[in-house]
Jmol script that loads the backbone (N, CA, C; Angstrom):
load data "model"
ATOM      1  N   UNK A   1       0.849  -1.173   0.000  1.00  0.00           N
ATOM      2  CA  UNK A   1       0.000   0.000   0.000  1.00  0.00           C
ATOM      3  C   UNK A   1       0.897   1.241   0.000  1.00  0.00           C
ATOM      4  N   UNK A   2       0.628   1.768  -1.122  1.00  0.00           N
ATOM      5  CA  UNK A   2       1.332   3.109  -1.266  1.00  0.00           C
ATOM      6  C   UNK A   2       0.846   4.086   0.073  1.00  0.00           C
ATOM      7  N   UNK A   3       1.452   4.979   0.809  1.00  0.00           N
ATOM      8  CA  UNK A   3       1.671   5.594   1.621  1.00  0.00           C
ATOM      9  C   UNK A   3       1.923   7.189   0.819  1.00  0.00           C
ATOM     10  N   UNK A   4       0.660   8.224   1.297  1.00  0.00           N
ATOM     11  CA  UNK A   4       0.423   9.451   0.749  1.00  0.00           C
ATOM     12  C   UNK A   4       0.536  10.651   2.101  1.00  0.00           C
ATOM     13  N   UNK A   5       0.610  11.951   1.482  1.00  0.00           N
ATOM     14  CA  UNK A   5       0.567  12.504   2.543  1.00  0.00           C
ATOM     15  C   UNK A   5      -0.112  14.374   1.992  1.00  0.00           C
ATOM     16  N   UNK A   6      -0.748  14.520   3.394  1.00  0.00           N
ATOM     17  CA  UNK A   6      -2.047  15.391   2.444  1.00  0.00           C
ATOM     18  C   UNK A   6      -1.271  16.243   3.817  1.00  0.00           C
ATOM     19  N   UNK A   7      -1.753  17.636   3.309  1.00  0.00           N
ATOM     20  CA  UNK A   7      -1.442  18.901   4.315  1.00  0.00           C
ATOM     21  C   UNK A   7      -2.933  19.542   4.717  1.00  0.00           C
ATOM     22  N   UNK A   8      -3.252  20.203   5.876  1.00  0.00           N
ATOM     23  CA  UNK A   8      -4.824  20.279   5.839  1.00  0.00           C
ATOM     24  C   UNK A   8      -4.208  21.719   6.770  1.00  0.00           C
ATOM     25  N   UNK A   9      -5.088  22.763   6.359  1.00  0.00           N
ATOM     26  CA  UNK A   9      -5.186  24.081   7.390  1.00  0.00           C
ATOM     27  C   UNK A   9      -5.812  24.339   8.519  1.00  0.00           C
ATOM     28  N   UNK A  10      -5.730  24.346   9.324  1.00  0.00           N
ATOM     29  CA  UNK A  10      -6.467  24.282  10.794  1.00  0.00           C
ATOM     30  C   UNK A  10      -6.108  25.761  11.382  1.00  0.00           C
ATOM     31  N   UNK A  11      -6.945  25.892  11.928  1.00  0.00           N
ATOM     32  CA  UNK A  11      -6.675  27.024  13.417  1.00  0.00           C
ATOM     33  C   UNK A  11      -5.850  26.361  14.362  1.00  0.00           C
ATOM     34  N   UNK A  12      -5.309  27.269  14.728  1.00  0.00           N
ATOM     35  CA  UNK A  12      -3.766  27.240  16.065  1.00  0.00           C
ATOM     36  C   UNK A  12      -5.064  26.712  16.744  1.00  0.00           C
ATOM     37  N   UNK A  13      -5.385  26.812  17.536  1.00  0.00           N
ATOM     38  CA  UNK A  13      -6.745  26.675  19.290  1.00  0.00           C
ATOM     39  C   UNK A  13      -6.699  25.501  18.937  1.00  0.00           C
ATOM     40  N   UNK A  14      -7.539  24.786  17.326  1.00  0.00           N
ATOM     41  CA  UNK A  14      -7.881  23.464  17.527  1.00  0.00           C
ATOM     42  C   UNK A  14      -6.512  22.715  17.065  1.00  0.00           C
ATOM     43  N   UNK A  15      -5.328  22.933  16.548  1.00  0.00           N
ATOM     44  CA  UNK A  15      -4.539  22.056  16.554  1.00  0.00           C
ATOM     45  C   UNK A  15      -3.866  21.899  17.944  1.00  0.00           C
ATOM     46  N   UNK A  16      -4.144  23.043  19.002  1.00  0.00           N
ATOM     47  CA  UNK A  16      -3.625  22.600  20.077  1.00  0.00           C
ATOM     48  C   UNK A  16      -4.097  21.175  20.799  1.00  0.00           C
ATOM     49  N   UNK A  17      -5.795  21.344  20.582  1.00  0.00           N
ATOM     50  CA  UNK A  17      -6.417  20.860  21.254  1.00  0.00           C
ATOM     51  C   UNK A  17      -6.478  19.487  20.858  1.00  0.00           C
ATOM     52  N   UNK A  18      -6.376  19.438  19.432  1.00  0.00           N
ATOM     53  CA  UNK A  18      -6.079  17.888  18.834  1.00  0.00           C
ATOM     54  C   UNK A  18      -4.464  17.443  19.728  1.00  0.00           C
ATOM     55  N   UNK A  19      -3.800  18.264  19.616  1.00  0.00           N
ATOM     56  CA  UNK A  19      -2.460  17.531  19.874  1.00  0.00           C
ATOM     57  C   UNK A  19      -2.351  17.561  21.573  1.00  0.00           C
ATOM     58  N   UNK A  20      -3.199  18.283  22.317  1.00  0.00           N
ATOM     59  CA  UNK A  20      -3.540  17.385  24.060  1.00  0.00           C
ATOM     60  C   UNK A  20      -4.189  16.363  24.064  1.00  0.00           C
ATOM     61  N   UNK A  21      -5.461  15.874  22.681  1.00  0.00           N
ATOM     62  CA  UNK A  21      -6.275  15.014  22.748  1.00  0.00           C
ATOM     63  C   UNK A  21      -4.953  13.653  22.778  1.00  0.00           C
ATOM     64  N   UNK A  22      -4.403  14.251  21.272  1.00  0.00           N
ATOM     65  CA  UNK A  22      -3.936  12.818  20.684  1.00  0.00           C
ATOM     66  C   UNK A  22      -2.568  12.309  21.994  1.00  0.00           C
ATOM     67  N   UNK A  23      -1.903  13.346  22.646  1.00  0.00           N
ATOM     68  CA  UNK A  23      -0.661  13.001  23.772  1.00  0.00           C
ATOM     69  C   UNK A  23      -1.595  12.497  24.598  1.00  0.00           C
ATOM     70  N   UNK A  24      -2.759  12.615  25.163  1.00  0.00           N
ATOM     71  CA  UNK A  24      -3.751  11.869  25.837  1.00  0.00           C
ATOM     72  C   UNK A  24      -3.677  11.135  25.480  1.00  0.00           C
ATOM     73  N   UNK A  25      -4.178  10.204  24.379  1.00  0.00           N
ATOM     74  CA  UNK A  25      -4.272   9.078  24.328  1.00  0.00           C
ATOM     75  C   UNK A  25      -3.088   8.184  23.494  1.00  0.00           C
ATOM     76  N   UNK A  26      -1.749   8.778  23.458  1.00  0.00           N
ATOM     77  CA  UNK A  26      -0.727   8.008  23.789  1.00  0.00           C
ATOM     78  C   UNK A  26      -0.122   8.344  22.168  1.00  0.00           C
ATOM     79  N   UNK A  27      -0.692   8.945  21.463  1.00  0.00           N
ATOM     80  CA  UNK A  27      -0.327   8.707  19.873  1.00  0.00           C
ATOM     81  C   UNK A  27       0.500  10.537  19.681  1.00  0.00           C
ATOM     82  N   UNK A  28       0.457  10.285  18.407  1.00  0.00           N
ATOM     83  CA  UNK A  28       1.152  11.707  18.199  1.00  0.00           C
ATOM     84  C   UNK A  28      -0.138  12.000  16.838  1.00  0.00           C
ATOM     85  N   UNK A  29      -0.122  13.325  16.686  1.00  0.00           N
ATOM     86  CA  UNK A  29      -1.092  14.241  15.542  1.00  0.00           C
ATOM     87  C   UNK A  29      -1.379  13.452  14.884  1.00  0.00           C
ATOM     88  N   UNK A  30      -0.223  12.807  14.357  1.00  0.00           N
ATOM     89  CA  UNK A  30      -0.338  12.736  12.917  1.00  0.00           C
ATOM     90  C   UNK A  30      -0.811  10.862  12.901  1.00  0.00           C
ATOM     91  N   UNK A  31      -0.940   9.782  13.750  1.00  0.00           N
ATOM     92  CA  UNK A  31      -1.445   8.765  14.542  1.00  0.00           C
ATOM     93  C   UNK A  31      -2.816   8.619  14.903  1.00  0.00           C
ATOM     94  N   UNK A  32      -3.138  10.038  15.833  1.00  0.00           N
ATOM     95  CA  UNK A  32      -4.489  10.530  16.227  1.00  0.00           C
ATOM     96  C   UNK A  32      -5.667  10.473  14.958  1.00  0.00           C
ATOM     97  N   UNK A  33      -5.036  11.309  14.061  1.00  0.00           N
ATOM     98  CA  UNK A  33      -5.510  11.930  12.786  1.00  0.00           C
ATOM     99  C   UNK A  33      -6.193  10.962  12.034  1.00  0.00           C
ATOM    100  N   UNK A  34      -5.105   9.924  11.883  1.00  0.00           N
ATOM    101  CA  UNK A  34      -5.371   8.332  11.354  1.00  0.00           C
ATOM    102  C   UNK A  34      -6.424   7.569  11.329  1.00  0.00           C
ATOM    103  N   UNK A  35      -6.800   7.568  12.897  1.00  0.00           N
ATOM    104  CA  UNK A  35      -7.554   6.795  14.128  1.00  0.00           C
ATOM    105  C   UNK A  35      -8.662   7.362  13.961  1.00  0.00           C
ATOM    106  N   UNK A  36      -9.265   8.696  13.660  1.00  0.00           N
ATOM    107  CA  UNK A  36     -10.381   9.552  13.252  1.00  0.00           C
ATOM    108  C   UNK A  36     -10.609   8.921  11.955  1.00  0.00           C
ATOM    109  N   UNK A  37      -9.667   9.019  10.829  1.00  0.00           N
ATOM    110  CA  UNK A  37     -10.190   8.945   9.786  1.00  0.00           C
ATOM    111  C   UNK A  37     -10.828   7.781   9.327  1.00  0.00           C
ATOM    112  N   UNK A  38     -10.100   6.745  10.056  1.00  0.00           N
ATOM    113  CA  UNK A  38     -10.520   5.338   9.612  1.00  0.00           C
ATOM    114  C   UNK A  38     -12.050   4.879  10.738  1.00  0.00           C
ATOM    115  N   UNK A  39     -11.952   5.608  11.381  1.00  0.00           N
ATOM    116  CA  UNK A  39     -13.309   5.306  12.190  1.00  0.00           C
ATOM    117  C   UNK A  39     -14.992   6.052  11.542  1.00  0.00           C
ATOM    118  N   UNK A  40     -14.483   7.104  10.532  1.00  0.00           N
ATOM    119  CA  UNK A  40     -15.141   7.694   9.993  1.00  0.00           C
ATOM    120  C   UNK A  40     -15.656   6.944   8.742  1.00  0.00           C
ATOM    121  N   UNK A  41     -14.349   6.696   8.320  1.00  0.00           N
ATOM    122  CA  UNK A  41     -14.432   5.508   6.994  1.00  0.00           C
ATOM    123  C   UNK A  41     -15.661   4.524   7.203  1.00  0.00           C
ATOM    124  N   UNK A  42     -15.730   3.791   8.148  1.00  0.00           N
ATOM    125  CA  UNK A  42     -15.693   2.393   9.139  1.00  0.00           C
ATOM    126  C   UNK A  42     -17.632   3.095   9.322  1.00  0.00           C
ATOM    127  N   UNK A  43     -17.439   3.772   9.891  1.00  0.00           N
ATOM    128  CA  UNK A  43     -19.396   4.439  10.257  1.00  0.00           C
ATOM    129  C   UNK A  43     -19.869   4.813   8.614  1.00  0.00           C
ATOM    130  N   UNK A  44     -19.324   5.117   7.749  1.00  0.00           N
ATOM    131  CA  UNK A  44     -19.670   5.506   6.564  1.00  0.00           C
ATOM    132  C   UNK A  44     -20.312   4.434   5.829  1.00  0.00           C
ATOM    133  N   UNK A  45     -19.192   3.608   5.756  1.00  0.00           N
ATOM    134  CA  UNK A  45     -19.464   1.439   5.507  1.00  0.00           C
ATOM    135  C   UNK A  45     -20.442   1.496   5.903  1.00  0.00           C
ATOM    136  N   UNK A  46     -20.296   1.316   7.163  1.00  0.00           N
ATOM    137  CA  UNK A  46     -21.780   0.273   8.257  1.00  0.00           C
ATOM    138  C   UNK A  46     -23.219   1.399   7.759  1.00  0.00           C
ATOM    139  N   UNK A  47     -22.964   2.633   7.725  1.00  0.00           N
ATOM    140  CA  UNK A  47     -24.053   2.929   7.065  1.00  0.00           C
ATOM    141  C   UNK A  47     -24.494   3.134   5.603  1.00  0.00           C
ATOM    142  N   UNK A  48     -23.930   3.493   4.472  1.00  0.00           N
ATOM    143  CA  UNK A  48     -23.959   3.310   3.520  1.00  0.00           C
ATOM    144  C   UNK A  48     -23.407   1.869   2.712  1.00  0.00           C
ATOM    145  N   UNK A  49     -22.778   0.578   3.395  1.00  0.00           N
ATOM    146  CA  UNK A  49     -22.277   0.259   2.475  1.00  0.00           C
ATOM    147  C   UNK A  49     -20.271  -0.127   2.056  1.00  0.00           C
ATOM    148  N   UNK A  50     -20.188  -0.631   1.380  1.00  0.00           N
ATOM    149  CA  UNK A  50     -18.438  -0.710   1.179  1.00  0.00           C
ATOM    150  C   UNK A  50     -18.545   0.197   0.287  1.00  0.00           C
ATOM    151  N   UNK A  51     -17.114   1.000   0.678  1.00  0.00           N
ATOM    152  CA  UNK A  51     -16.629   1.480  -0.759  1.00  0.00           C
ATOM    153  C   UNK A  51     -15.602   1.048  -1.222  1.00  0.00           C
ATOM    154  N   UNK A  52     -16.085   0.351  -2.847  1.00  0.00           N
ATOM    155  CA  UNK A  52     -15.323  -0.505  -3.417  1.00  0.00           C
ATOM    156  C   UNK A  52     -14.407   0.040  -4.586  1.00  0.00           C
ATOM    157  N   UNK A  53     -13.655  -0.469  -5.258  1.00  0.00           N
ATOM    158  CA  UNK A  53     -13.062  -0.522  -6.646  1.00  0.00           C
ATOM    159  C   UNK A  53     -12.391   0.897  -6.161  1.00  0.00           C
ATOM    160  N   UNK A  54     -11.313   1.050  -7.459  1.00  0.00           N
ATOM    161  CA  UNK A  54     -10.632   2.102  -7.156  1.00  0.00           C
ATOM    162  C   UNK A  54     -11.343   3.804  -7.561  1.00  0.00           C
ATOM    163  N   UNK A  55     -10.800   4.717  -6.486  1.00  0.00           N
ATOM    164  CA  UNK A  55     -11.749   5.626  -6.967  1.00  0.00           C
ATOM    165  C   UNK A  55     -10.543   6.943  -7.316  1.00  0.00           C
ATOM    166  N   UNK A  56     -11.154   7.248  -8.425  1.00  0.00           N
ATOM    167  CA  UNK A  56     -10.673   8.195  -9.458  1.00  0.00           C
ATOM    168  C   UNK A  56     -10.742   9.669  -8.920  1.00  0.00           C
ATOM    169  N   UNK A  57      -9.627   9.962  -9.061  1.00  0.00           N
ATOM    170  CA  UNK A  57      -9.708  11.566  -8.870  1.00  0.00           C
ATOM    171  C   UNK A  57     -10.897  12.388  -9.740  1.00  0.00           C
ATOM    172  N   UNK A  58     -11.545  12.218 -10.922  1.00  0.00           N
ATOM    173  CA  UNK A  58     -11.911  12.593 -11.492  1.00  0.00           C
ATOM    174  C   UNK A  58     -13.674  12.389 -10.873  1.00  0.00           C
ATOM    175  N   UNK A  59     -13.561  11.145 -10.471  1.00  0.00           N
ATOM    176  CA  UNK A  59     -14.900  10.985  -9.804  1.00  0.00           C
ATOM    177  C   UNK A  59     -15.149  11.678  -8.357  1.00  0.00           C
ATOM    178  N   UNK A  60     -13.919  11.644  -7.521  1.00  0.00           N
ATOM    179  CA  UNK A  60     -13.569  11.940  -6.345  1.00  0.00           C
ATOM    180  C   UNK A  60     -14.730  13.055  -5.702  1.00  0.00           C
ATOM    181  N   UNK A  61     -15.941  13.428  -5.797  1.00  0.00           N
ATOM    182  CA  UNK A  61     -16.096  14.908  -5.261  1.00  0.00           C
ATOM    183  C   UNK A  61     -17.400  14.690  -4.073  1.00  0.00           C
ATOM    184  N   UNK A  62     -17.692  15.459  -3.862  1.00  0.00           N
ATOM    185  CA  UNK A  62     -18.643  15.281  -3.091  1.00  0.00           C
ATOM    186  C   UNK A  62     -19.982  15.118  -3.558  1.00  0.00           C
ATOM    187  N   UNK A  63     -20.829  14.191  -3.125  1.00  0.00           N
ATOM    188  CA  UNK A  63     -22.073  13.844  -3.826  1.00  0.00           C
ATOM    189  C   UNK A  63     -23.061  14.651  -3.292  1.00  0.00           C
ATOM    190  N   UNK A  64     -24.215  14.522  -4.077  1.00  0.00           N
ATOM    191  CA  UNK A  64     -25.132  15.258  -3.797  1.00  0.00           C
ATOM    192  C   UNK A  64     -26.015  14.716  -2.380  1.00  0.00           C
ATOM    193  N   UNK A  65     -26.443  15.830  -1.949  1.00  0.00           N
ATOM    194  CA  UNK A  65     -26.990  15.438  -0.370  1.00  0.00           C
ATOM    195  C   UNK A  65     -28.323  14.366  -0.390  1.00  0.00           C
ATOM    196  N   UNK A  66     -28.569  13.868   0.162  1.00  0.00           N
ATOM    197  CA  UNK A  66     -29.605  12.521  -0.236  1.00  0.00           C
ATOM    198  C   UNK A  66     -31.003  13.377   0.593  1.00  0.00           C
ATOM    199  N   UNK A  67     -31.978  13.645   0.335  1.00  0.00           N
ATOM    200  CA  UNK A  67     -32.989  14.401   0.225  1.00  0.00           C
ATOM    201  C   UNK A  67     -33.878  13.470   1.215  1.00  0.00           C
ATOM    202  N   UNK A  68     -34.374  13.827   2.291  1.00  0.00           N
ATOM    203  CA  UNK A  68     -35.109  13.472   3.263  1.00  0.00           C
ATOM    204  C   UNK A  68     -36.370  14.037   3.644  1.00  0.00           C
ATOM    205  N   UNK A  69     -37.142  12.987   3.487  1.00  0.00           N
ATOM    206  CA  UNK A  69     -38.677  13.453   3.747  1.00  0.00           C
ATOM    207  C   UNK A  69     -39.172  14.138   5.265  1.00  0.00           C
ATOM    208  N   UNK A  70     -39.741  15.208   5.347  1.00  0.00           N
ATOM    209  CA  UNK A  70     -40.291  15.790   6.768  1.00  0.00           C
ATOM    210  C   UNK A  70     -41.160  15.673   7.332  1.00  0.00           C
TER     211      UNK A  70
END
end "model"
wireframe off; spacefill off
backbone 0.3
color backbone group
């Protein structure tokens, strides 16, 4: 598995607060960060589904919001 690395802009306050969370619980930022993402992944699955096959930058974007009855 190829190994990537993305840069993301945050506010100073909450990167502090991520990086007391993540020394809390024993990891470092960039560990912490990980541990979020794949748990997000993981609730996304269990509710929508696998996401399968490889996905294309070109497809990559955000979908349209799924429309809910009131």
């Amino acid at each position: 598995m190829a190994i990537k690395s993305v840069s993301i802009r945050i506010e100073e306050e909450m990167l502090k607060k991520l990086s007391y969370v993540a020394d809390y619980e024993g990891r470092s930022v960039n560990s912490h960060i990980l541990v979020l993402i794949r748990r997000d992944i993981r609730a996304f699955e269990e509710k929508n589904g696998p996401i399968e096959g490889s996905i294309s930058p070109d497809v990559n974007v955000k979908p349209a919001r799924k429309h809910t009855e009131k």
